[in-house]
Kinemage of the C-alpha trace (Angstrom):
@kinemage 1
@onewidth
@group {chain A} dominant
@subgroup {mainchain}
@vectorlist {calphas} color= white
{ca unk a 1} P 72.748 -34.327 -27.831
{ca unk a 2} L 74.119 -37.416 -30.021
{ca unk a 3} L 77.488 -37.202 -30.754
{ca unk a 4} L 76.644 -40.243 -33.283
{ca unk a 5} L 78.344 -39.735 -37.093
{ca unk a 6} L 75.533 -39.431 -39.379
{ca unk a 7} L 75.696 -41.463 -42.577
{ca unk a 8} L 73.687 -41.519 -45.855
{ca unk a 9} L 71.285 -43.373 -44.120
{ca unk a 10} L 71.041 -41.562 -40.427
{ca unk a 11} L 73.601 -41.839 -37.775
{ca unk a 12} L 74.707 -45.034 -36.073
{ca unk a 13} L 72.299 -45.095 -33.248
{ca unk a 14} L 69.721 -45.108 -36.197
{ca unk a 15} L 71.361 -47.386 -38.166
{ca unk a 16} L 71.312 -49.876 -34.908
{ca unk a 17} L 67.684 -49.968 -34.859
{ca unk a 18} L 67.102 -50.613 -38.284
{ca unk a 19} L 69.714 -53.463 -37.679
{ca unk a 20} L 67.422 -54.605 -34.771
{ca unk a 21} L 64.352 -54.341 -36.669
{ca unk a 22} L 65.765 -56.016 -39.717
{ca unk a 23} L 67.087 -58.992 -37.711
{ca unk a 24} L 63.750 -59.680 -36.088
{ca unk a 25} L 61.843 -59.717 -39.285
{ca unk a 26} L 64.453 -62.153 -40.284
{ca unk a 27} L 64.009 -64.316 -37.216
{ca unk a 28} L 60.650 -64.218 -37.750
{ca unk a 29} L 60.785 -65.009 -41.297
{ca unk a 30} L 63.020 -68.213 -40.797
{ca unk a 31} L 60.265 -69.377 -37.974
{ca unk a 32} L 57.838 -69.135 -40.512
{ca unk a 33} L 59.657 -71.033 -43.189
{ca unk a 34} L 60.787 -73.808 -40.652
{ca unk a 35} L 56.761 -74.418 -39.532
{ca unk a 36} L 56.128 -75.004 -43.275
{ca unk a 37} L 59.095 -77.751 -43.193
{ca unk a 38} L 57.750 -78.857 -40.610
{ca unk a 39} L 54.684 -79.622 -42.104
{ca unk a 40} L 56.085 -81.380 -44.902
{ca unk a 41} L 57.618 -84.140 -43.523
{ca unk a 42} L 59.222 -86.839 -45.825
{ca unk a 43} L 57.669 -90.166 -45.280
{ca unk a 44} L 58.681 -93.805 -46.433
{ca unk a 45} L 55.746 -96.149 -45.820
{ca unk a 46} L 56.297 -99.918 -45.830
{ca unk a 47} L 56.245 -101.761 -49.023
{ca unk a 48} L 56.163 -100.269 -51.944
{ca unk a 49} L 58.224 -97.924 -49.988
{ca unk a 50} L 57.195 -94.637 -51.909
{ca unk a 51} L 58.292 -91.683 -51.149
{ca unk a 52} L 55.883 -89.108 -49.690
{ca unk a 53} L 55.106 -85.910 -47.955
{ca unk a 54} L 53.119 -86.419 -45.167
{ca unk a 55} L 51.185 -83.160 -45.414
{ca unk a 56} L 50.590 -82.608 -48.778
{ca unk a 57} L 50.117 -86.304 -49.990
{ca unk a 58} L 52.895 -85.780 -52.840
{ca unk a 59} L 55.907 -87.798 -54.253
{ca unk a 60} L 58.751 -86.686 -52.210
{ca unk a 61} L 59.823 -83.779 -52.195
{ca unk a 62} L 56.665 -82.334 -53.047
{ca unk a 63} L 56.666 -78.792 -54.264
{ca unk a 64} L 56.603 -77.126 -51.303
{ca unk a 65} L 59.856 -78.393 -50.493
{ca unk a 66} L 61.494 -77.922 -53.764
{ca unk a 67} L 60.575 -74.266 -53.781
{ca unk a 68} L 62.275 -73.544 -49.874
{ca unk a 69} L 65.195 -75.440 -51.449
{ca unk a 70} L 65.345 -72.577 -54.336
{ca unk a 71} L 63.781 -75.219 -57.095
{ca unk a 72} L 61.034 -75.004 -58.532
């Protein structure tokens, strides 16, 4: 028998998993966004020295980047 304190949303030994869960999607989530980064490296050939991402081709930061940075 639990002697846990149930809450609107279960008791606590409920509440723990849901924390568990919810922090694994989240770690999960960040991996995800981080191989994406990692993709789009920044780049600075030699002369002209433009600017570009190295996956996508585009003037740096390409869109990609701008929208994990909460732009665009």
């Amino acid at each position: 028998m639990s002697l846990a304190k149930p809450t609107p949303y279960g008791n606590a030994e409920d509440l723990a998993m849901i924390n568990r869960s919810l922090v694994a999607q989240l770690r999960k989530e960040r991996a995800t966004i981080q191989r994406v980064r990692d993709l789009h490296e920044h780049r600075a050939p030699e002369p002209p020295f433009v600017e570009y991402c190295e996956h996508c081709g585009a003037d740096w930061p390409c869109q990609t980047v701008r929208v994990l940075d909460g732009g665009e």
